[in-house]
N, C-alpha and C positions, 0 to 999 in steps of 0.2 A: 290681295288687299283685304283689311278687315273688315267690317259689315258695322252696318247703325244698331243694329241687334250686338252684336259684341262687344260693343263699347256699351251698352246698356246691360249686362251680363254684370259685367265688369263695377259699374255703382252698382248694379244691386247689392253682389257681396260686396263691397266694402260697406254700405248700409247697414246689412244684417252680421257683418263680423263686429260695428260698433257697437247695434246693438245687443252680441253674444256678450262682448266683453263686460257692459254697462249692467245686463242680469246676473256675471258671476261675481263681478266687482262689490255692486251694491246689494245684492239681493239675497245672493245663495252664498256666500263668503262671510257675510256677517251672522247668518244665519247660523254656520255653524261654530261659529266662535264667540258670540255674543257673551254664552252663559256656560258656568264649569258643567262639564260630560254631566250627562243624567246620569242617574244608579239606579234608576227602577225598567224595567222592562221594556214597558210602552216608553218611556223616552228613549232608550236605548236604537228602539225599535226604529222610533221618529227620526234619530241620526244618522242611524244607517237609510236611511231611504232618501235624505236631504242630501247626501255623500255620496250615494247614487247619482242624483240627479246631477249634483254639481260634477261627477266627473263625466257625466253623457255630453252635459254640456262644456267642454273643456274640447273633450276630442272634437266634438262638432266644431267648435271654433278651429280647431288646427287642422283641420279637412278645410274649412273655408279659407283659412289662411292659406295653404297648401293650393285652392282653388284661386284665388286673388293670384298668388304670384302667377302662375302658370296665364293667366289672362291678359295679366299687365306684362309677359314677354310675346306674348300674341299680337296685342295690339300698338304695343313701343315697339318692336322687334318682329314682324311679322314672317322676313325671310328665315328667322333662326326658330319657328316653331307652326307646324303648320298646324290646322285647325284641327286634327281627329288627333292630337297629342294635346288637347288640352284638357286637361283631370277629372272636369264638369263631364268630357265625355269618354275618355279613354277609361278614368275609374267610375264612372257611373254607379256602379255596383257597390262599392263604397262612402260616396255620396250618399247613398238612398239608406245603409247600414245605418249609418250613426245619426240619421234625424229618427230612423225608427226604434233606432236605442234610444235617444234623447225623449219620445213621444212616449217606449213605455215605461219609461222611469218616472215621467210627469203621471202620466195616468193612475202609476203604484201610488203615489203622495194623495190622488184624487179619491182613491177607492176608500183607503181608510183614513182619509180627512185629514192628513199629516200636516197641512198649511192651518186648518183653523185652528188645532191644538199649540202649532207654534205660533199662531199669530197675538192668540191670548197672553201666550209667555212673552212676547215682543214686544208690547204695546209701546213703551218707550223708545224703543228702538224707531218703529212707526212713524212715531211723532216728531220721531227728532231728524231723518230721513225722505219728509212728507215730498220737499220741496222738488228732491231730484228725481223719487219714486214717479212721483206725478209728471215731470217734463220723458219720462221712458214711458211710461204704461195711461193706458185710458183714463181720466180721473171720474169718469163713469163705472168704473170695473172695481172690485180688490184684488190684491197684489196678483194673488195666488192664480186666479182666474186666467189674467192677460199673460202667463208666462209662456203660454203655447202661441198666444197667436202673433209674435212676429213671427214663429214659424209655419203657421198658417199662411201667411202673406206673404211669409217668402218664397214657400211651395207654391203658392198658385201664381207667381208672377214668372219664376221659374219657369213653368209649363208652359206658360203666356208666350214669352220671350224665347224659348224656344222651338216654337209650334211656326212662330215668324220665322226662325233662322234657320227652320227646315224650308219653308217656302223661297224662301230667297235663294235658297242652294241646285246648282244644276241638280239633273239625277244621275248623272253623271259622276258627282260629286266625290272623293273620298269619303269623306265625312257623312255623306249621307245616309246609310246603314246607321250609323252610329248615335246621329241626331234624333232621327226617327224612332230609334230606341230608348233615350233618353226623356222622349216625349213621355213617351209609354210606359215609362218609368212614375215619371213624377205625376201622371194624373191618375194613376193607379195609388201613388202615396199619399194624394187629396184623398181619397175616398177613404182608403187605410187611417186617415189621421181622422176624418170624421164618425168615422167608425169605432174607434178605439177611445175616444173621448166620449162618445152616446151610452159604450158599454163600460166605461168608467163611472160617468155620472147616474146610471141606472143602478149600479153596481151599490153605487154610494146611498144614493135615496133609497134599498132594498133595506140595510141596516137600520132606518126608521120605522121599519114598519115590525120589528124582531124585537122580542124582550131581547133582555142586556143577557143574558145567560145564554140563548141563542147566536147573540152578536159577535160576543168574546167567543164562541168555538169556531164559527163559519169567519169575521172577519180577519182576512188573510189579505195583503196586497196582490198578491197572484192573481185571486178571482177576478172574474167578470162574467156578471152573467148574462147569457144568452137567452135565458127562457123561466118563466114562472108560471105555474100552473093556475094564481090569478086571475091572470090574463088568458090562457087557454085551457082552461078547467078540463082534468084526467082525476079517474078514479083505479086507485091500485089497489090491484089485489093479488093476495090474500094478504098482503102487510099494512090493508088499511092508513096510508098515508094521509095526515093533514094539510098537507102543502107537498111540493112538488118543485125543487131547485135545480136548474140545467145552470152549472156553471162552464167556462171554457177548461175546465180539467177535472172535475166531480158531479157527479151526480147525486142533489142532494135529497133525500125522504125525513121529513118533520114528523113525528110524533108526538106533540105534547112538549114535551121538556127534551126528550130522546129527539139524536144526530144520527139519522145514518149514511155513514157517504162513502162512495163507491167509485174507485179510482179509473177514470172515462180508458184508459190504454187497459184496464180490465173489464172494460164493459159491452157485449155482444150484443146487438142489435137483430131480432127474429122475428118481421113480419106475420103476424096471423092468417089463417083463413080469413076469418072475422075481421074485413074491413073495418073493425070499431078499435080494433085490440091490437097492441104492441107488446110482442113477449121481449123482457130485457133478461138477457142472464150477466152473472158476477161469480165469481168465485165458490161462494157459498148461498149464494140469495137467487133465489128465481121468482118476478113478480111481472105483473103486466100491465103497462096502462090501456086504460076501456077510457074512450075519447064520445063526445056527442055524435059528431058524424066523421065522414068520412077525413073531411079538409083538415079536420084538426087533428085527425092522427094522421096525415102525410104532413102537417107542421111538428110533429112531436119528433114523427122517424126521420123527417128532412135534418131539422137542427140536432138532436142525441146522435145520428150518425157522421153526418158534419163535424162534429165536434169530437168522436172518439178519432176520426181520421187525424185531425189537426193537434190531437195531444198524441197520437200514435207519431206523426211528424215530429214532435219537439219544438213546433213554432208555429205560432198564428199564422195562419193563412194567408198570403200576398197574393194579391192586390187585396182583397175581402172576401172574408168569411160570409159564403152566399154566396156574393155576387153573380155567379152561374150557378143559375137551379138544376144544374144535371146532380143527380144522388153518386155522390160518392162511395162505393162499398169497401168498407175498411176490411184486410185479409182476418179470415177467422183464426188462420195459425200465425204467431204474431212472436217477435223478440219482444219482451219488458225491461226493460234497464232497474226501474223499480221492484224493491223487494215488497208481498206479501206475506201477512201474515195470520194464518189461520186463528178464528174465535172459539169456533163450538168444540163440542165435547168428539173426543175420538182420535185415533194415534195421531193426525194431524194439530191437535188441539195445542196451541204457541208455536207451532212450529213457522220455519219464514223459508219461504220458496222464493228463488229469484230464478227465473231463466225466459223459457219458451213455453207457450200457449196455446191452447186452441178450445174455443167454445166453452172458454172458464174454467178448464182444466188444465193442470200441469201437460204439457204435453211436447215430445223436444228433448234439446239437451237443456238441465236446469243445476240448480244446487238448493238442497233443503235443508232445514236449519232446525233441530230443537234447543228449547232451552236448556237441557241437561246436559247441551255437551254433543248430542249427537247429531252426526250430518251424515248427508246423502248427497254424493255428486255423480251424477250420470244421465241415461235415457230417462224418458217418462214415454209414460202412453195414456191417457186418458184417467189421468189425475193418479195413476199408479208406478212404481217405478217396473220399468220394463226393458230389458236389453242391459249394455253394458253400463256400469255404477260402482263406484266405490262408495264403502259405507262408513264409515268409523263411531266407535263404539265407545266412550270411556271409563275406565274402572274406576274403583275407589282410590286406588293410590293417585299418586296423582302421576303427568308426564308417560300412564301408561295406559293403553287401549287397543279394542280388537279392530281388526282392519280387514275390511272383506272386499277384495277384486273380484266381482262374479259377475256373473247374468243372470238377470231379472227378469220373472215373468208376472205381471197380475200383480205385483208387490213381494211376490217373494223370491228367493235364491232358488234360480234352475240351471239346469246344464254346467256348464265349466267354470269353474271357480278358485281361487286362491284364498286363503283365510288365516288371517295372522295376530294369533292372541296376544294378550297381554301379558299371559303367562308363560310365554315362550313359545307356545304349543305351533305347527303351521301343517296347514289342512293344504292338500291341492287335490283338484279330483270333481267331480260332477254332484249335482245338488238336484233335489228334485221337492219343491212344496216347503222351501227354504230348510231341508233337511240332509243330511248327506246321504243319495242315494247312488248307487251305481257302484263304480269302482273310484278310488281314492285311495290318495297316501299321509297317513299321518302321522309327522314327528312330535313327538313327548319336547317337552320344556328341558333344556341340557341339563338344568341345574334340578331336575326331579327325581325323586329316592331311586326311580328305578328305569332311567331311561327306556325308549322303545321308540320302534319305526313300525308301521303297519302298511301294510299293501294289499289291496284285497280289497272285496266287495264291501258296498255299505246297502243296511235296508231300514229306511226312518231312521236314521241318525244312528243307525248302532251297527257296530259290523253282525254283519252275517253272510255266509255263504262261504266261499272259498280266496285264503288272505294267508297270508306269511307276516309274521311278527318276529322280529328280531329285538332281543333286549344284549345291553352294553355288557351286563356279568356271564353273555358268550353262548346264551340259549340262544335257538329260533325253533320257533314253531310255524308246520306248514299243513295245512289241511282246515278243515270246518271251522264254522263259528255259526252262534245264535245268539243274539242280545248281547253280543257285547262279549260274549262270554266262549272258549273252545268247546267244542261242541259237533261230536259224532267221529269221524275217522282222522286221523291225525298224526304225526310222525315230528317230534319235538329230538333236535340233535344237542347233545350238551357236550360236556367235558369228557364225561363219562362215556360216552358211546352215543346211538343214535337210537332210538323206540319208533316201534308204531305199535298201537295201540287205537280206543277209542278212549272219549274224553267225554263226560258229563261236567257241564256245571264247572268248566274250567279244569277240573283235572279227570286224570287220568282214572280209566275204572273197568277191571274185569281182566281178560289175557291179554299178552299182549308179546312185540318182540325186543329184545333189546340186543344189538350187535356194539360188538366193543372193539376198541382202535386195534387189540391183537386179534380180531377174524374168532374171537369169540361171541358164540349166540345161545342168547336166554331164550327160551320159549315157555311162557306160563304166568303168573298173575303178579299185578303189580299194588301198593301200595296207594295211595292220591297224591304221594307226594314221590313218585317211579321210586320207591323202594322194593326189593326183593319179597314176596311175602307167598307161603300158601307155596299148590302143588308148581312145578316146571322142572324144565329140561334144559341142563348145559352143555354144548357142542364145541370140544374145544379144537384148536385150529389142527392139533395132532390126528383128530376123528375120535377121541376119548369122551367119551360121555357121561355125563351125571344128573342123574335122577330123581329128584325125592320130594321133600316138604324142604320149603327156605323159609328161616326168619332172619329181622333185621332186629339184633337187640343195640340198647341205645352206647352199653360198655362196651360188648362183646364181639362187636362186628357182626357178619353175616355167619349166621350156623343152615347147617345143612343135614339133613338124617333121610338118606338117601344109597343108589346104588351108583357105584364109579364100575363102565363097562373099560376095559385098556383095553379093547379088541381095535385097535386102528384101522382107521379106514382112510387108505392117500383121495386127497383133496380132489376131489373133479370141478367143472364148469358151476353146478348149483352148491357147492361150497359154503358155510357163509362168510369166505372175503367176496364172493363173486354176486351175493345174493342182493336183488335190486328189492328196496320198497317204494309202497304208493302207487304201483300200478292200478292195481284192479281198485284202490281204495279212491282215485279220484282219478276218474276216465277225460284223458286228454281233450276230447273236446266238449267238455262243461267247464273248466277249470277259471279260463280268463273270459266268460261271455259279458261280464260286465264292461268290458274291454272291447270287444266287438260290436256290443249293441246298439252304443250312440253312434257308430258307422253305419251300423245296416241300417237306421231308422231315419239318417241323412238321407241314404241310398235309397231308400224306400219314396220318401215324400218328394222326392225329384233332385234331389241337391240343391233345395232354394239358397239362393244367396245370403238371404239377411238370417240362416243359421249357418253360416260358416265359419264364423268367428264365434260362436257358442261351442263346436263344434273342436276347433283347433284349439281353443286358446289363447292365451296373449303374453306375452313377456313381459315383465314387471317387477319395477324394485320395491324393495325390503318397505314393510309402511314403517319399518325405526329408522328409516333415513328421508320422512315423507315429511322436507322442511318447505317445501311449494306448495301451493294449493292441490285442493283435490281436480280440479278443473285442468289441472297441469298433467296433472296422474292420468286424464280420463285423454288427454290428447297426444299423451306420451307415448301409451300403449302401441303398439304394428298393428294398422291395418293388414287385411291378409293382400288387399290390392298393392301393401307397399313391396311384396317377397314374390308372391307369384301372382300375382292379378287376384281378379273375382275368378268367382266360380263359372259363370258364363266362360270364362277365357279360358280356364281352366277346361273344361269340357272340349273346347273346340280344339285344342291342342291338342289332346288325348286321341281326338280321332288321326289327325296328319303324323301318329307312330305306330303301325300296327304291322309293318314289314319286322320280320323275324330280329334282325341285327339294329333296326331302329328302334324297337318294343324294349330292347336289351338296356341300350343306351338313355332313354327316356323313362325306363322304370329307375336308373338308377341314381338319375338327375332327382327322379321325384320320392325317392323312398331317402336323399339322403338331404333332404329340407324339409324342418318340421314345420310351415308354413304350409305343406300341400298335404291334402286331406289323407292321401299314404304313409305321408313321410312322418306326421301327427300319430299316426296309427302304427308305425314300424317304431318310434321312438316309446311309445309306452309299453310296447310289447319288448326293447328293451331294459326298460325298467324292471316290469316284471322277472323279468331272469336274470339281472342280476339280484334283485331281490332275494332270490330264492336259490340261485345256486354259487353265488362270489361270498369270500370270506368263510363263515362257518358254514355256509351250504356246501361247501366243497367236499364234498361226501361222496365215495362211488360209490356207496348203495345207491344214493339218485341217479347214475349216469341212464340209464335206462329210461328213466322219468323225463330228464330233461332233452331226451334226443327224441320222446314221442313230442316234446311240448314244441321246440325248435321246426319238427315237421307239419304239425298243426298251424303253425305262426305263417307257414309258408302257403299252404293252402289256404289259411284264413284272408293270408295279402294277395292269393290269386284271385280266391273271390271279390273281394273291396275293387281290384281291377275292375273287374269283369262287369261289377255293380256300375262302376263311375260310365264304363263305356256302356251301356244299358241305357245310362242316362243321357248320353250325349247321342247317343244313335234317333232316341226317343227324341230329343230336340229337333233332329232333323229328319223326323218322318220317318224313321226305318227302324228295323229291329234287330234284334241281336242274336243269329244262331246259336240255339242248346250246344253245349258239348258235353261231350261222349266222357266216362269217367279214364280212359286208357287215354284223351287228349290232356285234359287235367294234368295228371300226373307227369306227361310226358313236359308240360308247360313248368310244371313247378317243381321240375326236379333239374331241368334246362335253363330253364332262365330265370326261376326266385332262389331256387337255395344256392343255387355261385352269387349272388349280390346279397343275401342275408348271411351266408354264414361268416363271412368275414369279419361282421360287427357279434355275434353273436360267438366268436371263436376262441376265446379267451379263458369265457367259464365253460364253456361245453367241453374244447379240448384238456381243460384240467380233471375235468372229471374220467376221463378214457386214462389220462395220465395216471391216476389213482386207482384208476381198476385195472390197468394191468400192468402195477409198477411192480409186481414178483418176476412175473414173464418177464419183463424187460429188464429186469436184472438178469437171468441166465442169459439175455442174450447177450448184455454186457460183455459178460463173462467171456463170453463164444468170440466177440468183436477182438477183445484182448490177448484171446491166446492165438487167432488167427494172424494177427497182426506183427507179430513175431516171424512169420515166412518173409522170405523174398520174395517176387512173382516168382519166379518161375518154379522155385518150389513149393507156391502156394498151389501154383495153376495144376503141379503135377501131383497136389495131395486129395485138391479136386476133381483128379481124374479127365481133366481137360486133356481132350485130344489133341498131342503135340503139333499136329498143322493148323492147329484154331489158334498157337498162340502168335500174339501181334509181336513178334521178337523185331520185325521190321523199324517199328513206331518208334524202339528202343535207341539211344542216340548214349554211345557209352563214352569212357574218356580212354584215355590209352592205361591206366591204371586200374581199370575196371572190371568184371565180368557180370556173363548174364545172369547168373545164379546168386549176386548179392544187390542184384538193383531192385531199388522195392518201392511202390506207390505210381510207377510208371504205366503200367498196362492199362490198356481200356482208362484210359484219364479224360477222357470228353466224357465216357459214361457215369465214370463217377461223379465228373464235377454236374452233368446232369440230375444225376440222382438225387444229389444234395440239396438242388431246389426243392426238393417236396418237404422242408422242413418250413421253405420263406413261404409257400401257398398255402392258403386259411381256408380254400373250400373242395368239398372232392372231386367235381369234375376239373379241376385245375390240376392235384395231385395225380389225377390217374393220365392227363396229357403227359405230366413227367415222368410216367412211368412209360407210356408209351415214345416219347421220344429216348428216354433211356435205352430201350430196346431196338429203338432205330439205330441208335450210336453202337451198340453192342456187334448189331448186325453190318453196321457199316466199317468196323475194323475189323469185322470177321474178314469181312469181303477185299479189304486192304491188303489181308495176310495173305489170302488166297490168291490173289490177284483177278477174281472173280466173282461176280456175283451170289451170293448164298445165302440160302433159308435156313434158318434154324430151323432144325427139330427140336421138339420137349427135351430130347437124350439130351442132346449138345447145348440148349438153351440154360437147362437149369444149375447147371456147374457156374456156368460161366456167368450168370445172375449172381449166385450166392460170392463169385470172386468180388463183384462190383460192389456187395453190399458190403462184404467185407472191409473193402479199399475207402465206400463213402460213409463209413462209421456214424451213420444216422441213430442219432438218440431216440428213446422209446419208440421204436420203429412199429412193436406193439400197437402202440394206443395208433398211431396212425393208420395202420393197417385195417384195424378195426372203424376207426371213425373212417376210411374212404367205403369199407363195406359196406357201412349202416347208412353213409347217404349217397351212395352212388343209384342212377339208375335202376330200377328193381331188369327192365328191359334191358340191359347192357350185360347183364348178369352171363347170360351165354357168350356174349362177345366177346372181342379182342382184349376189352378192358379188363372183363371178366375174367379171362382167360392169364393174363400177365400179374392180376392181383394174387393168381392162385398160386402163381408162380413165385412171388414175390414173397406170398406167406409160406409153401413151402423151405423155401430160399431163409427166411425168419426161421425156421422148425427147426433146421438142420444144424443152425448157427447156434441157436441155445443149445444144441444134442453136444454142440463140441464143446461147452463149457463144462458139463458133466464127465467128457471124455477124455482130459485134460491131457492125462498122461500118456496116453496114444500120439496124442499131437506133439508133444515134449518131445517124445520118442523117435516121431516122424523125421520133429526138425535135426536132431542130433543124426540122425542116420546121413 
């Protein structure tokens, strides 16, 4: 059943819905239609705040109407709607929205007097409307006054009426949660409404007491103020204020004719020692108010901080502002929605910061704004930009500018960076005091006179130390630099051959060498521009030599007045096709330390987290396709926790792999993503060598160079290992056994160089290719004429001993004999053999050679029907058959490249042992290219 309270619910809103209708009908509806739109400002002003109001009052009414039906099916209809679904209390929260929209919409008309300025304009209006104005509103009151209070009276009858139909309700009740909320509701928006009218009309009467130049800047409808220094007299200082203005969202300081106001969500509230004194910080302003005694500056700091909470919220305070004297303390690190912006003189000076705060400083992620054009989106740290920021930059032209991805320290560009001009130019590479320091890659502008790639150290912005330049017209130069400029030991490859030399001042200067694509070599002094000049010595590939004075004339070509010795001397191993430079002139491990450093200095300071992403890097697109914000850019970028976690995680992983075959598996997880602090490190150390040796590095004079540099990379990534576990031992209380330089080696010739050469195998093996592509032509040679035997006339021109041969394995047709079957013998050894062309590292290679040899020995053992051991006698015949048969290209260069990186320890061993065997087996096969006709002879016999 429905209750005496419900049905009295029920007239009230139909009461106050007649009278919503009766204010917008006659009151607020004429008002804005009366007279044509104003054109001046302040009317402008006046219409929008009447258009406000008349629509708070609109939805109010269609809430109560909404409210009405829902009652009148309650109390006509009681089975079909029970009481906690009726809208008064299921939307409560609703209800209570749209009088408190309606109360601040009135309050805005109140603050800047919008009713008396239109009632002047009205008067007619007024007069002619006296009769019905007067039977709605008090004829004690004017108009403007009485529009709140049916809402006044209808809020507190509200509460009235509800307060009983809590009482009346079991506790039992559904509804009764809900009632009792409701209660609580509406006498909380009695206070709210008497509140927000007191600071309306305070608000209003404050304007009378302001010259009109003061009025016009402070009166805003927004305001209300809370506090005036009138009333509780403060003395500030150092900025000498004449008055003292706490609005609900500024803080305002009078001087004279001078406004200064300071936006409350940037304003920090800092208690003194000095119970008299309140420090306020801003942005740019630090001042204090000095109070009589004590009470009146816990009213200064109660209301200023009250007040920054409630603009920090975005909404006056429900129930009321005050109303619990507990201090509120608003977070000192804080989001602003609102932009600042900077006054005083200094690079900040116009610029407009929007983001995150703390204690008046930029502080967070933010975005800052000049007026030229430039901006900063990134970290901040204590009003500096600091961590990761994108900056852009704009040129004169227009639609073009520099665009810097880096990390920020103190305001300037540190650590890892990206940097992308205007003028095509693009930087990547580490920065230090916003300068480019460390190592770095920088491409020239495609469309500039003379393109260039640079790799190599930077020191203050300018290269120096050790870098490879590569320019488009097919030079590179590899060695020194100072300022920018080549400088000290240096090895420039051109068209022409390959130099080393030193360099002053960009070129070349004093002796120097020059080797030429026919294994010709200059020895003697060179021109600035590597012309022939002055005493040297020519060594040509015959061993014929020439000696004298060179000059370069400009008609004449090169003249010579010198001695030519024709005493030939045949070519050996220091030859100059064989002759490597750069050794001694740039000692393997200073070469890349700029490359190493930002590791070890990781490694060093523990591996903190928050330089990990300084460290690694970040992926990032082109800023010519940066049509999103910079905000976009800065959240685009990988975290390193989205690829392999933090570095905490990282760490604790690193320990749970340190069994021999799980170390294997786990270093090569981690060296082959550049996301983990390895793999960051294994990727720029492939950089570097292609740099330096793919394309026109492909020089065997460097092969020697690049196979010391390849084994440096390998201990330099054993170390970074060793470093990371160091770090994670040290997290967990323990430490890291020294090792021995004979464990080293044995680790990094075991388990780093088979997972690095692989990626590294490309340009290293082209270079062995090129130094011994002579050699590997006579063996050609040797493969070609060999391959003209049968087996078994091959077997018997190798002197294989007829019961070693596998005639067994042979499978003929009835047309056949065994003296013209050919490619059949030893055929698992061969097709073994042949993998050592598919395998990129040497301890991989010399497994195929040792299972080669198993196979050899296991069809020995076939033929024999027994078990057998090769001897060296019997082995090496029957090697040279196999090599024969698997007609492995440059078999040279790889013989050589498993030498150079196999185990120095293995050397005496089995592997040792079968490689020797293998290059004799190589010796023999080139000796029968030169013997040709022996063989010819052989086969005809």
């Amino acid at each position: 059943m429905c209750t005496s309270e419900e049905a009295d619910l029920l007239r009230l809103e139909e009461v106050f819905s007649t009278t919503l209708d009766r204010i917008i009908s006659l009151i607020l509806k004429p008002l804005l239609s009366a007279d044509p739109e104003p054109s001046d400002p302040c009317g402008k002003e006046c219409l929008r705040l009447l258009q406000q109001l008349h629509d708070s009052a609109q939805r109010l009414w269609d809430v109560t109407e909404q409210s009405l039906l829902s009652l009148r099916q309650r109390l006509y209809h009681p089975s079909s709607l029970d009481l906690e679904a009726v809208l008064l209390l299921r939307d409560a929260d609703l209800v209570l929205q749209t009088h408190v929209e309606y109360i601040k919409s009135y309050t805005d008309c109140v603050v800047v007097q919008d009713f008396q300025k239109v009632s002047g304009k009205k008067s007619e209006f007024w007069r002619s409307q006296y009769k019905a104005v007067w039977q709605l509103l008090s004829p004690a009151s004017s108009q403007y006054q009485d529009l709140h209070q049916p809402l006044a009276d209808h809020v507190q009858k509200y509460a009235l009426l509800l307060q009983s139909l809590r009482d009346t309700l079991d506790e039992n009740h559904p509804a009764q949660e809900l009632v009792m909320r409701a209660v609580t509701l509406f006498k909380n928006l009695q206070s709210f409404m008497r509140q927000a009218l007191d600071q309306a009309q305070a608000t209003q009467a404050l304007w009378q007491t302001l010259s009109s130049r003061l009025r016009g800047v402070l009166c805003v409808p927004t305001h209300r103020l809370l506090q005036d220094s009138q009333d509780i007299p403060v003395v500030v200082s150092p900025m000498r204020a004449e008055r003292v203005l706490l609005f609900d969202d500024a803080l305002v300081l009078l001087q004279g004719h001078n406004v200064h106001t300071f936006d409350l969500k940037l304003v920090w509230v800092d208690p003194g020692q000095d119970k008299h004194v309140l420090h306020i910080l801003t942005p740019e302003d630090e001042f204090s108010f000095c109070t009589r005694d004590h009470q009146s500056q816990d009213e200064w700091q109660w209301k200023v901080t009250q007040a920054v909470c409630q603009a920090l919220c975005g909404k006056k305070d429900f129930p009321v502002l005050g109303s619990d004297r507990k201090l509120s303390v608003p977070p000192e690190c804080r989001q602003v929605t609102c932009a600042y912006t900077f006054r005083r003189e200094g690079r900040l000076c116009q610029a407009t910061y929007e983001g995150e705060w703390c204690r008046a400083k930029p502080h967070g992620r933010g975005t800052l704004k000049w007026r030229n054009g430039q901006n900063h989106s990134g970290d901040f740290c204590q009003g500096l930009e600091h961590g990761f920021g994108v900056r852009l930059v704009p040129q004169a032209s227009e639609d073009k500018f520099d665009c810097y991805k880096c990390h920020w320290r103190e305001g300037k560009m540190c650590e890892y960076g990206i940097c992308e001009y205007g003028t095509g130019k693009v930087y990547e590479g580490y920065f230090q005091a916003g300068l480019r320091h460390g190592f770095g890659i920088l491409h020239s502008a495609p469309q500039a006179p003379q393109p260039f790639t640079y790799t190599g150290h930077w020191e203050r912005g300018q290269r120096s130390g050790y870098g490879i330049e590569e320019r488009n017209s097919g030079e590179r130069y590899i060695g020194m630099w100072k300022a920018d400029q080549r400088h000290g030991p240096g090895v420039m490859i051109t068209q022409a051959g390959i130099y080393q030399g030193t360099f002053h001042e960009d070129k070349m200067a004093g002796p120097g060498i020059l080797l030429c694509d026919d294994d010709s070599l200059y020895e003697g002094t060179f021109t600035r521009d590597l012309r022939l000049l002055g005493k040297g010595k020519v060594t040509f590939p015959s061993g014929f030599t020439l000696e004298g004075s060179f000059s370069n004339g400009t008609d004449q070509g090169l003249r010579v007045q010198g001695v030519l010795d024709r005493a030939a001397h045949p070519p050996d191993s220091s030859s100059p096709g064989k002759r490597q430079l750069g050794l001694g002139a740039f000692p393997v491990e200073n070469r890349w330390q700029g490359v190493y450093s930002p590791f070890r200095d990781f490694v060093r300071l523990g591996c903190p987290g928050e330089m990990q992403e300084a460290l690694l890097g970040f992926p990032g697109q082109s800023s010519k396709k940066l049509h999103k914000s910079q905000e976009y850019v800065c959240d685009e970028r990988s975290h390193p926790e989205d690829c392999v976690g933090s570095m905490e995680d990282i760490l604790k992983e690193l320990l749970k792999y340190r069994e021999p075959e799980a170390l294997k598996q786990y270093l090569e997880k981690a060296l082959g993503n550049s996301r983990h602090p390895l793999g960051k490190l294994f990727c720029t150390l492939m950089l570097t060598l292609k740099a330096t040796y793919s394309g026109m590095g492909s020089n065997k004079h460097l092969q020697e160079m690049a196979k010391e540099e390849v084994k440096q990379h390998a201990c330099e990534l054993w170390a970074a290992y060793r470093g990371l576990l160091k770090v994670a031992l040290q997290h967990q209380g323990q430490t890291l056994e020294e090792e021995s330089m004979e464990t080293r080696d044995l680790h990094v010739h075991e388990v780093l160089l088979p997972l690095i050469l692989p990626k590294f195998y490309s340009e290293l093996f082209t270079l062995y290719l090129l130094l011994h592509e002579r050699e590997d032509g006579l063996y050609s040679g040797g493969i070609n004429n060999l391959s003209l035997f049968s087996d078994a006339n091959l077997l018997e021109f190798l002197d294989v001993q007829e019961h070693l041969w596998p005639l067994k394995d042979l499978k003929l047709t009835s047309d056949q004999r065994y003296s013209l079957v050919q490619n059949n013998c030893f055929l698992s050894a061969t097709e073994c053999l042949q993998k050592i062309v598919t395998t990129m590292n040497a301890p991989g290679k010399l497994k195929v050679l040792e299972k080669t040899y198993g196979e050899i020995e296991a069809t020995v053992s076939r033929a024999l029907g027994r078990e057998y051991k090769l001897p060296m006698d019997d082995l090496l015949p029957l090697l040279i058959y196999v090599v024969s048969r698997a007609q492995i290209q440059h078999l040279g260069a790889e013989i050589h490249f498993m030498r150079d990186m196999m185990d120095p320890a293995h050397t005496g061993g089995l592997h040792g042992f079968l490689l020797t065997a293998l290059e004799s087996s190589y010796e023999h096969i080139k000796k029968e290219d030169m013997t040709g006709h022996r063989l010819l002879s052989h086969r005809d016999a």
